[in-house]
N, C-alpha and C positions, 0 to 999 in steps of 0.2 A: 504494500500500500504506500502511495505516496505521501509523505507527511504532510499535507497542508489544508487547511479548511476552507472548504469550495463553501461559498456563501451564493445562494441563489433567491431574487427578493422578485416577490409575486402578487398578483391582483388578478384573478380571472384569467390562467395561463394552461386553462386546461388542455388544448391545443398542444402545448409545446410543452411540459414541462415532463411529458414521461422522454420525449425523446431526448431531453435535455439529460434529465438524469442516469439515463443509459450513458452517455457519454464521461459522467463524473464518477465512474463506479471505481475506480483506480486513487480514487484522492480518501484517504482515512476519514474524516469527517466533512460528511455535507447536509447545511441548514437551509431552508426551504422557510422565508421569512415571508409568514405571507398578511396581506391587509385586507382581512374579512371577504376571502372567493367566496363566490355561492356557485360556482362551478363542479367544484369536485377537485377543486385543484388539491385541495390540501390531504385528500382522500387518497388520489394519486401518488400525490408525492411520499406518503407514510409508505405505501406496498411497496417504493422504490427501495425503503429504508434508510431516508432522508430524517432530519430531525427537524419537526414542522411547530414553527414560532411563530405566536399572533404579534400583530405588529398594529399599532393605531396609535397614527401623527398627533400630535398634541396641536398642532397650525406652527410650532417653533422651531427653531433648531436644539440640538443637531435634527438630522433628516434620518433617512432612513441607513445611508450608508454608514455612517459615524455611528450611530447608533448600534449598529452590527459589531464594532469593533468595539464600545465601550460593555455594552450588554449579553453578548454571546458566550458562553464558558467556553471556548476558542481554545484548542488542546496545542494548536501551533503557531509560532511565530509568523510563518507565512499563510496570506490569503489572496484567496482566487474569486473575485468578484465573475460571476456567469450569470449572465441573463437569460431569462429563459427561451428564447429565442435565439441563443451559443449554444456549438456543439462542439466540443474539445474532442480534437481529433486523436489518436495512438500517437502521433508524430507528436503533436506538439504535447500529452502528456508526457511523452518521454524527454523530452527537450526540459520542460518545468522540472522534472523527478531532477537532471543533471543538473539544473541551474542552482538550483537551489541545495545541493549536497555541499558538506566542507559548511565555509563561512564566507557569501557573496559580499562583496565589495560593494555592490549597488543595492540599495534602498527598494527599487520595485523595477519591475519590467515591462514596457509595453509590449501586447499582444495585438496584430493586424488582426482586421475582420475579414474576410471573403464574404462578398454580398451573395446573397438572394433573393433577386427581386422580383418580381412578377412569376416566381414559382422557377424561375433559370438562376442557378449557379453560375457567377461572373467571373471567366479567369483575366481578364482586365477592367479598365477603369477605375476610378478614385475607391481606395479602401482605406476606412477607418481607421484607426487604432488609437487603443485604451492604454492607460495602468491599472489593467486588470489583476495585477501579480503584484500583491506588496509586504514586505516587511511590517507586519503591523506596530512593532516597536520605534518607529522612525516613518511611520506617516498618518495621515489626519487629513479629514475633509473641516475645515474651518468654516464659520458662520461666514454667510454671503449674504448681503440686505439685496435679497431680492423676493422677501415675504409679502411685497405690496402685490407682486406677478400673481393674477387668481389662476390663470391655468397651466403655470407650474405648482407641483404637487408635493407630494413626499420624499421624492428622490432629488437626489441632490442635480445639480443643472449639467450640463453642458460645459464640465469644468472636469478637471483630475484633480486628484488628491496631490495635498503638498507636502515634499519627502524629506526628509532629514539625511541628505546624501544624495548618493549620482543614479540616472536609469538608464537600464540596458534595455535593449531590446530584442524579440526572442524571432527565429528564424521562419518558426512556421507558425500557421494562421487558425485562429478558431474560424469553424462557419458562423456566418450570420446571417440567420432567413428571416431579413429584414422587418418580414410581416406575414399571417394566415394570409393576409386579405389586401389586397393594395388600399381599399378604404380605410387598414389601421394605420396604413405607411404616411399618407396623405394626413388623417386626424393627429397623429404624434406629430409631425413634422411643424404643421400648422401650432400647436402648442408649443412647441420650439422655437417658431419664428415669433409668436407671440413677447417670448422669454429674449429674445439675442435683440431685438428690437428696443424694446422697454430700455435695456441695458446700454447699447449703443447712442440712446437718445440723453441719455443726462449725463454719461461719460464713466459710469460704473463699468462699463466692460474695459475699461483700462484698468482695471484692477486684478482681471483675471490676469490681462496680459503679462503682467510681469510677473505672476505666477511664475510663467514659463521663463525656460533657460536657454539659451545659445539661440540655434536659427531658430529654431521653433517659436522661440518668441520675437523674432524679428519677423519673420514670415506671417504671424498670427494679426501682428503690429500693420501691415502691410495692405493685408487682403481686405483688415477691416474696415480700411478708408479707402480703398481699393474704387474708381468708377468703373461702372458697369458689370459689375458680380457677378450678377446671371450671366453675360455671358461668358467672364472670365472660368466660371464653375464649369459651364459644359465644354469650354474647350479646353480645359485640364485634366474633366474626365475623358472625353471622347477622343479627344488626339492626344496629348500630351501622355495622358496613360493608357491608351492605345484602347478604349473603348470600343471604338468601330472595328477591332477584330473579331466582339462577342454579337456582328450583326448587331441585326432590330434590337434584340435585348439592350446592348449597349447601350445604341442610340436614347430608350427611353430613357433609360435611368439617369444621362446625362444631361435629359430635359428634365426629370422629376430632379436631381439636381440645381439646374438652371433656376426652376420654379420656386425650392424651396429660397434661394438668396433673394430672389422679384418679392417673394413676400417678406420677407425679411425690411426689404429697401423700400417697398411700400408701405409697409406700416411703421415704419422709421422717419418717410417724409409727414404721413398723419399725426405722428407723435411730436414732430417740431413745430406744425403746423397750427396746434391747439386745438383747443374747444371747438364744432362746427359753428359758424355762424348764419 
């Protein structure tokens, strides 16, 4: 067994969360943190042999992630944030098993995502990546004023946790099947741009920025004032990350892409705009 506690946090994830835990069967403890399913999620997740913890937000910080790490009897130093919607592949458990033997020198490791989007596996264009993998002794998701946001939730935002030391990154990729339904891809995303919007408008998202370290937080620095997003987004997925070799597929994802920064940018100019008159 892998020494590490895979932390998995849930809401109505009945869809995804048996094939998820099939995946996490190799990591010594796994918790299934869930916020009142009426699905059966949590039904599920016990026959997996997961360890299933009620969860209900107070409206304040911490969120839900923090909260994992302050509240959890947590048997190991290292954790593996998985969403139910990730599927940890043999490759990249075995990659964590090695990373993390001895005494790592880096605080946490980012993990890429391989998309899934409209039901196709994407072996190009733009993919994710998390601090999904971290020493929990040397990192912490900090309070973020962004409690006024109504449809961010309980999970913490569109941020990584901040590490007490350096992050690596790991070779190979969890999947990520982006969504059951393109309708849930489009509703999150929308709640997301809700969020990066609000933030972008009073000057709060310069606070995430310096989070970040080396390029990444120049890069991050960059894009955000960055004109014309949308289309800078789909031609970084579709050519620059060679999108248009996954066909059609590509193509969309690199317009739902495109879409998701136009909403972003438009409700950025309504937010400076004020009140309607």
């Amino acid at each position: 067994m892998i020494p590490v506690s895979a932390i998995v946090m849930t809401r109505n994830e009945a869809a995804n969360i048996a094939c998820c835990l099939q995946t996490l069967q190799r990591f010594d403890q796994v918790f299934v943190v869930d916020s009142a399913s009426t699905d059966g999620t949590r039904e599920i997740a016990a026959k997996f042999g997961a360890t299933v913890v009620p969860f209900q937000w107070n409206g304040c910080y911490p969120k839900k992630k923090q909260w994992c790490l302050d509240n959890l009897p947590l048997r190991h130093p290292w954790v593996l944030y998985c969403d139910a919607d990730e599927r940890i592949t043999s490759e990249l458990a075995d990659e964590i098993a090695l990373a993390i033997s001895g005494e790592p020198v880096v605080a946490g490791y980012f993990i890429r995502g391989q998309p899934v989007f409209g039901g196709v596996r994407h072996r190009h264009g733009a993919w994710n990546r998390k601090l999904a993998l971290i020493d929990r002794r040397r990192a912490s998701f900090p309070s973020y004023p962004d409690l006024d946001i109504d449809t961010m939730w309980e999970v913490e935002g569109h941020y990584q946790p901040v590490l007490q030391g350096q992050a690596g990154l790991l070779r190979h990729a969890m999947i990520h099947d982006e969504a059951v339904s393109l309708h849930s891809w489009f509703d999150r995303h929308n709640r997301y741009s809700d969020w990066e919007a609000a933030l972008l408008a009073d000057g709060r998202h310069e606070q995430l920025s310096r989070r970040e370290t080396g390029m990444r937080r120049l890069l991050k620095a960059i894009f955000a004032k960055l004109p014309g997003r949308p289309i800078a987004a789909f031609l970084h997925s579709y050519l620059l990350r060679l999108g248009l070799l996954d066909g059609v597929p590509g193509f969309d994802r690199a317009v739902a892409r495109a879409f998701y920064y136009w909403q972003i940018d438009v409700k950025l100019r309504v937010h400076r705009r004020g009140p309607s008159r």
